[in-house]
C-alpha distance (Angstrom), angle and dihedral (degrees) to the residues before:
residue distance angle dihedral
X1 . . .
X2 3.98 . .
X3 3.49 128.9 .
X4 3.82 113.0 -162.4
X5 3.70 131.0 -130.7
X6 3.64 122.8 -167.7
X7 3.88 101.5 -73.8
X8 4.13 93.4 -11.6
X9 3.66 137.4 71.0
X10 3.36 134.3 -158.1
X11 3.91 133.7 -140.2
X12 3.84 137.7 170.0
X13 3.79 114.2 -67.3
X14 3.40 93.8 -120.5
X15 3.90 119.4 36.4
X16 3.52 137.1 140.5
X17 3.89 106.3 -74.1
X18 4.22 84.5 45.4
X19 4.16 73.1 81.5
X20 3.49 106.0 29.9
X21 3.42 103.1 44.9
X22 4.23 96.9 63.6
X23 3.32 84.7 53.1
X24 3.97 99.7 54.5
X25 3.57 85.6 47.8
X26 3.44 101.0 51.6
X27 3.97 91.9 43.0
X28 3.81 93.5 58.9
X29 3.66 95.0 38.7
X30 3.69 93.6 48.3
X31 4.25 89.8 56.0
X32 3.93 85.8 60.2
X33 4.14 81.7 46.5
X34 3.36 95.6 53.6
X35 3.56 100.8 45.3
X36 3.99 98.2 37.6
X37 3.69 100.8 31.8
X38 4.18 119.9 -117.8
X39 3.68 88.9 -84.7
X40 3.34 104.6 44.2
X41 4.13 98.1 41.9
X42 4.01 87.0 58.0
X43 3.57 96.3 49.2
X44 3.59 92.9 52.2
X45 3.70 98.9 50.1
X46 3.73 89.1 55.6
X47 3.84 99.6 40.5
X48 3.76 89.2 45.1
X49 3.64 90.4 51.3
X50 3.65 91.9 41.2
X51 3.81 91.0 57.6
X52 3.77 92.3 40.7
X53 4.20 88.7 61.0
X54 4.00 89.3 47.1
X55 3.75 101.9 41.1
X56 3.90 110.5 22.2
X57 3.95 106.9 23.9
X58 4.27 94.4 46.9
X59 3.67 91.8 40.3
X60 3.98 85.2 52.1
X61 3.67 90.9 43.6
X62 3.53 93.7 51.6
X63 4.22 84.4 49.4
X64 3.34 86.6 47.2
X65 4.36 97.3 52.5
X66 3.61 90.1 46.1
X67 3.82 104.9 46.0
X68 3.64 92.4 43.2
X69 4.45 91.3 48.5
X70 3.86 78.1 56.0
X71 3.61 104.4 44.4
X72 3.80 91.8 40.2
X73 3.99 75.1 58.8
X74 3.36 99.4 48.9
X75 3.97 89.6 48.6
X76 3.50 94.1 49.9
X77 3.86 91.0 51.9
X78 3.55 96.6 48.0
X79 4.30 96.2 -116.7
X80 3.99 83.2 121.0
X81 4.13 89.3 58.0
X82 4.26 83.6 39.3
X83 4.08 90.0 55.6
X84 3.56 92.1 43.8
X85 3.50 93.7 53.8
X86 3.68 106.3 43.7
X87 4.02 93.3 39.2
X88 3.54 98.4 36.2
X89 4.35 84.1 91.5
X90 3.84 87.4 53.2
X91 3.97 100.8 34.0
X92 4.05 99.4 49.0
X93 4.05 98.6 50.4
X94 3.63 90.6 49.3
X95 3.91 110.8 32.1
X96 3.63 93.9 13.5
X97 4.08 87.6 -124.5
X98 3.54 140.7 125.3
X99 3.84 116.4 -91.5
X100 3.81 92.2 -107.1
X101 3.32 91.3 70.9
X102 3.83 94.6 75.0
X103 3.93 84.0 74.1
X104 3.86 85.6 73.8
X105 3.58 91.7 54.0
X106 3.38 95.6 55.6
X107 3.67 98.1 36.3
X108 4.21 94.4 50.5
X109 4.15 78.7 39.9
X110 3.67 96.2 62.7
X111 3.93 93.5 30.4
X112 3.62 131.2 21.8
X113 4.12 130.4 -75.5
X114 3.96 99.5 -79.6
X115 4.22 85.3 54.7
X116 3.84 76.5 87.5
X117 3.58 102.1 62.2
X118 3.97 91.4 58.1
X119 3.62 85.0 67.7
X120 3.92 95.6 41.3
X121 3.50 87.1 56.4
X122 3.93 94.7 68.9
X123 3.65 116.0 92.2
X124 4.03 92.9 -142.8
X125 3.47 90.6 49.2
X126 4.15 90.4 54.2
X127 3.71 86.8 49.7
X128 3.58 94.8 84.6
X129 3.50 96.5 49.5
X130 3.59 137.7 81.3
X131 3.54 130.6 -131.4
X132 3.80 92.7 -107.8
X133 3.53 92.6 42.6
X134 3.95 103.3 55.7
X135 3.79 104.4 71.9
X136 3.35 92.2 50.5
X137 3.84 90.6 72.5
X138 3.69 80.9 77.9
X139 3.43 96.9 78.6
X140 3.72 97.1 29.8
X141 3.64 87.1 58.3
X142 3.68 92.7 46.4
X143 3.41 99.0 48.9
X144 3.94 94.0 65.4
X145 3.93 93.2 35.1
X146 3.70 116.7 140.9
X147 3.86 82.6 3.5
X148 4.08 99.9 154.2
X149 3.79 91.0 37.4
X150 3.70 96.9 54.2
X151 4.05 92.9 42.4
X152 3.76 88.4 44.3
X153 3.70 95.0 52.4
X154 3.90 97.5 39.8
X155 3.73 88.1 58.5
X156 3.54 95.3 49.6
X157 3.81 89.2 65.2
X158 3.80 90.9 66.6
X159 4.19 87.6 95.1
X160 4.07 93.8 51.8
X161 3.68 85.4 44.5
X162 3.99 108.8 45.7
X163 3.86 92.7 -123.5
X164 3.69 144.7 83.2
X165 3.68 104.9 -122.0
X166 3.54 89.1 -170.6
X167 3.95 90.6 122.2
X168 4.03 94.2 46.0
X169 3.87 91.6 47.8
X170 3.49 85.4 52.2
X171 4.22 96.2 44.7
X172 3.68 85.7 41.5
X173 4.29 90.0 55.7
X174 3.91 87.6 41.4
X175 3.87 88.1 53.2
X176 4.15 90.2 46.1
X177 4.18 87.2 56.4
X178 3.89 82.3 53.3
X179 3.93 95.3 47.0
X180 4.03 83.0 52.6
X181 3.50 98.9 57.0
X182 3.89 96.7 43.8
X183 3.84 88.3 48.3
X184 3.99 89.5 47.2
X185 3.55 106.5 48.2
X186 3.76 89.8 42.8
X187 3.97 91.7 52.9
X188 3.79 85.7 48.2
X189 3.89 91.6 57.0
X190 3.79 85.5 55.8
X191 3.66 99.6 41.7
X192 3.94 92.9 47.8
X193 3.93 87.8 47.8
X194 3.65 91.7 46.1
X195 3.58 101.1 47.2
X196 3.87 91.0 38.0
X197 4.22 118.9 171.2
X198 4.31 81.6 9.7
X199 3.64 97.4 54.1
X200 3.89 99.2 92.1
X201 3.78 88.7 52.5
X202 3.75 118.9 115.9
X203 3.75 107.6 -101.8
X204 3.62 106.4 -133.5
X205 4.25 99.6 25.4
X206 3.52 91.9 123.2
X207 4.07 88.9 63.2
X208 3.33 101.5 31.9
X209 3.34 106.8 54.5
X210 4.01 134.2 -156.3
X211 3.76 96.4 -22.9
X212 4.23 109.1 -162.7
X213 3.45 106.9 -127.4
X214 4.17 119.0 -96.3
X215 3.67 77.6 18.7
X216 3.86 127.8 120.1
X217 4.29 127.1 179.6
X218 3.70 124.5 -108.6
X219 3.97 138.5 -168.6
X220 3.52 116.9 -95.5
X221 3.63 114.0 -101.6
X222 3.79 150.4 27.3
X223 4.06 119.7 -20.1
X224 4.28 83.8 -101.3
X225 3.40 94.3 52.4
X226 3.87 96.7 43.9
X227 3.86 95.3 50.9
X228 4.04 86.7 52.5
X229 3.82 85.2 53.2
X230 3.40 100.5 47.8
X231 3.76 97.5 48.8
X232 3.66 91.0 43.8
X233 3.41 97.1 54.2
X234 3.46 104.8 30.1
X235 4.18 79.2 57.4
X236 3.42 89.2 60.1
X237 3.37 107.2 49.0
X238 3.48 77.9 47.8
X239 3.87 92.5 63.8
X240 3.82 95.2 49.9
X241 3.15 90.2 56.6
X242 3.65 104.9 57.6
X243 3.53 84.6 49.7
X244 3.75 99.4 55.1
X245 4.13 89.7 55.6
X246 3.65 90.6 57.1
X247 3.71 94.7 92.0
X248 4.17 95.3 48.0
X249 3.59 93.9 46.7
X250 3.83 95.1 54.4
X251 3.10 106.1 40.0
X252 3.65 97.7 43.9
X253 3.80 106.8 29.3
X254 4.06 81.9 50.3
X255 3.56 90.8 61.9
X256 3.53 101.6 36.6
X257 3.48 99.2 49.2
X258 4.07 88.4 46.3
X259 3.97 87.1 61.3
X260 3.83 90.2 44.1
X261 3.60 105.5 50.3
X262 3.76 135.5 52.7
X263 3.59 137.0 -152.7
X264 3.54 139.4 -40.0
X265 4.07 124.6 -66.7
X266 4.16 82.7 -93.7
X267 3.81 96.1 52.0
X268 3.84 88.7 -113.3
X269 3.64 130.5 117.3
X270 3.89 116.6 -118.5
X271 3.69 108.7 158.5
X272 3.78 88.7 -118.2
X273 4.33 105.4 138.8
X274 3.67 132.8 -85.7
X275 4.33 81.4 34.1
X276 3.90 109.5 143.7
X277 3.89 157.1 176.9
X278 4.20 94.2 -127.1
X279 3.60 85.7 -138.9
X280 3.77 97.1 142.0
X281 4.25 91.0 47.3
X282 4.20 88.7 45.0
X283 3.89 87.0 56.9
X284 3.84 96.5 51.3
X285 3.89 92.1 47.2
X286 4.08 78.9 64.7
X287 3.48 95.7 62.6
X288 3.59 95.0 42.5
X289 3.68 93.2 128.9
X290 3.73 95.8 56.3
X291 4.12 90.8 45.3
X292 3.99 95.9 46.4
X293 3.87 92.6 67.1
X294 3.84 99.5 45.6
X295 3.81 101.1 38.6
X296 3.86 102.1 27.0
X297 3.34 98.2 -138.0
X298 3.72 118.6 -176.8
X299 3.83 100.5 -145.3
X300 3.18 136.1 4.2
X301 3.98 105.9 -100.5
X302 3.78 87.1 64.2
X303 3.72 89.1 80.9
X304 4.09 82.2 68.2
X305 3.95 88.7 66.6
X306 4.24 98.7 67.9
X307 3.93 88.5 27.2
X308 3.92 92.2 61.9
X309 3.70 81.5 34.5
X310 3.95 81.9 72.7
X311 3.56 95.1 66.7
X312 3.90 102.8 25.2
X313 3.60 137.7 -0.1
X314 3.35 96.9 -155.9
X315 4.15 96.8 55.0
X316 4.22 85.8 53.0
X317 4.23 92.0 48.6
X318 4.03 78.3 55.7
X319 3.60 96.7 48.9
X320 3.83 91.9 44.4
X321 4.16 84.0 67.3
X322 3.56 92.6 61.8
X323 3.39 100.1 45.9
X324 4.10 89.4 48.5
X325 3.77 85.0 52.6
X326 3.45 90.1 56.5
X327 3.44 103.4 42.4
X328 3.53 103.7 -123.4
X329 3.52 106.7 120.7
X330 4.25 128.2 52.6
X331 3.81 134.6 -159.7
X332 3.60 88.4 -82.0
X333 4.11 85.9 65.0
X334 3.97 92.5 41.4
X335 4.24 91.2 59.6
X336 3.91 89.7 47.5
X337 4.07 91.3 42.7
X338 3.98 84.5 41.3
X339 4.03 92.6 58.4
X340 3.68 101.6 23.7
X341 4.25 87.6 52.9
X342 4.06 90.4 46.8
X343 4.05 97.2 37.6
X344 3.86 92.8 48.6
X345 3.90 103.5 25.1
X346 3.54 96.0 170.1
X347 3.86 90.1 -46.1
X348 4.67 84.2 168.1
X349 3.55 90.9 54.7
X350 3.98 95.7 45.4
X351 3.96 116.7 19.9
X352 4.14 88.9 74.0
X353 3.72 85.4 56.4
X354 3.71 109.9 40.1
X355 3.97 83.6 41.1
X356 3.67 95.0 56.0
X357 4.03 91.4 44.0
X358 3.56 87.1 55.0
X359 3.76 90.0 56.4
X360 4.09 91.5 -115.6
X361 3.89 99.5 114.4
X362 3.39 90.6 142.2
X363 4.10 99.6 55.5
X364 3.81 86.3 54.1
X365 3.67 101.8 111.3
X366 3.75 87.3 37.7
X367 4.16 87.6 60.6
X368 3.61 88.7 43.0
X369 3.62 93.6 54.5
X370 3.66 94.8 44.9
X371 3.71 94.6 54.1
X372 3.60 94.0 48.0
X373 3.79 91.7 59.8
X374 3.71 90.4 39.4
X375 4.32 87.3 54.3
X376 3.58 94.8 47.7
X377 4.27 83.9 50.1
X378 3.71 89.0 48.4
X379 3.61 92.3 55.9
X380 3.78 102.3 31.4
X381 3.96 88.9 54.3
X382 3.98 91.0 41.4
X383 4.34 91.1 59.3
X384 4.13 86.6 38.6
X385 3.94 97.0 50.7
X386 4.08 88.1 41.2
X387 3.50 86.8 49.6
X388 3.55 100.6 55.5
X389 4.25 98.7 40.7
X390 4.10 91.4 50.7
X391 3.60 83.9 55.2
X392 4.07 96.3 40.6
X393 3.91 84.9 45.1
């Protein structure tokens, strides 16, 4: 029996998972053993994670400084009470959130998915939200993350593959708005449950005060003075929170991208980072039968491209390359790869992150399960909609 205590529980010191546990542990950490070697499995982890701090968490704190000068500008200016006013008709009957909340889109759409939480962290911005509402800006973040990059760099491959894929870039961005609003509305059913009799409170009352209505709060001072402000502190909220995803995206983009990858160039194992078991790709080519029908693919190393997607967008818009060069994939593949990229955008490697800097540890699995249904829409509706205009056309 547990008896709770603020934030803690307690439970006998000796119980049933004091046994089990260990021995989960050790299991899955001996399949990495056995494949890598002692050696070479530890010196992964920590190179991997080393690189992860240098190239993915700075980059995303420098994301995170800059979107949050501007949308600590934006606030202060009153373009985040303009958005949520003139797309507040368009926002609410399809993602069944405030108008602000189109600001993430095109924040996470220009940037990458934690571009969102610069604006999340600005108490005017919370204002229009309520409290079941606000974590699922997660997902609609994430599902448009690295949006211009990915569209921009699918298109480019139209030279190496003999084909505009103007069309599939766009089917594949048309079936990445889909993949958001399937991964929205089903975070929302969680959220609402979750937060239950609370859930139509405002989400940020307690900081922002009594707010008159067709109001908003400003910075003290002249129009100079308040820009300065704004940037500075919307910087440094910025800061803090690059440094608060640290822990998520080691720890979990080490071990995802361990179970995605495989070895080095030379088939050997050197402990050098981003080395790995391919465990999570092996499993997919299992249930290659049940994937060729929804997604289309036309051989069976596309079903690498969304898998690495898992872990990092960025790693899958490199493996599309080689698969272009080598002709095994089509414009069919580029408009699922396009909105299966975009929708999921490393979603494993961030949502544990984001979620916890939002103060929502405990929804976590709930986002992740939301966004994995919303992914597989994204690419399921990007092959169907393809489908039907090649034939139409």
């Amino acid at each position: 029996m547990e008896e709770k205590n603020q934030s803690f529980s307690f439970k006998k010191e000796m119980s049933a998972e004091t046994f089990v546990f260990p021995i989960i542990f050790l299991a899955f950490f001996g399949i990495f053993v056995y494949n890598m070697g002692l050696a070479n499995t530890l010196n992964t982890m920590m190179n991997t994670a080393y690189r992860l701090l240098i190239d993915t968490v700075l980059y995303i704190t420098a994301v995170c400084v800059i979107m949050g000068a501007v949308s600590a500008l934006f606030s202060e200016f009153g373009f985040v009470s303009l958005a949520n006013r003139l797309l507040r008709p368009l926002m609410r009957p399809i993602y069944k959130l405030p108008g602000a909340a189109a600001l993430g889109v095109v924040t996470t759409f220009l940037s990458d998915n934690p571009a969102i939480l610069a604006l999340t962290d600005d108490h005017h911005f919370r204002h229009y939200f309520k409290k079941y509402e606000f974590p699922a800006l997660t997902n609609l973040g994430t599902a448009f993350g690295m949006g211009l990059i990915v569209c921009t760099y699918m298109y480019s491959l139209s030279p190496k593959m003999g084909v505009s894929l103007g069309p599939a870039v766009g089917v594949g961005l048309l079936g990445a708005v889909i993949g958001s609003i399937v991964s929205t509305r089903i975070m929302l059913i969680f959220t609402k449950k979750y937060f239950g009799e609370h859930a139509d409170e405002e989400y940020d009352a307690a900081n922002m005060g009594v707010t008159p209505k067709d109001m908003r709060p400003i910075r003290s001072g002249g129009v100079g003075s308040r820009v300065i402000a704004a940037l500075l502190e919307g910087g440094h909220s910025g800061v803090k929170l690059g440094m608060s995803i640290i822990p998520g995206v080691l720890i979990i983009c080490t071990i995802v991208l361990m179970l995605i990858n495989g070895p080095s160039d030379s088939g050997e194992y050197t402990g050098a980072a981003y080395e790995g078991i391919k465990l999570i790709p092996m499993l997919a080519e299992k249930i290659d039968f049940i994937i060729k029908p929804l997604f289309g693919f036309t051989s069976p190393e596309a079903i690498g491209i969304p898998v690495t997607a898992l872990g990092a967008a960025g790693a899958a818009m490199s493996l599309t390359a080689n698969l272009a060069t080598s002709k095994l994939i089509g414009p069919g593949d580029i408009a699922v790869f396009t909105s299966m990229c975009m929708c999921w955008s490393g979603y494993l490697s961030t949502h544990a992150s984001m979620m916890d800097s939002l103060g929502c540890k405990d929804l976590i699995g709930k986002a992740i399960t939301s966004h994995t249904i919303g992914g597989l829409a994204a690419g399921i509706s990007a092959h169907w909609i393809y489908v039907l205009i090649s034939n139409l056309f």
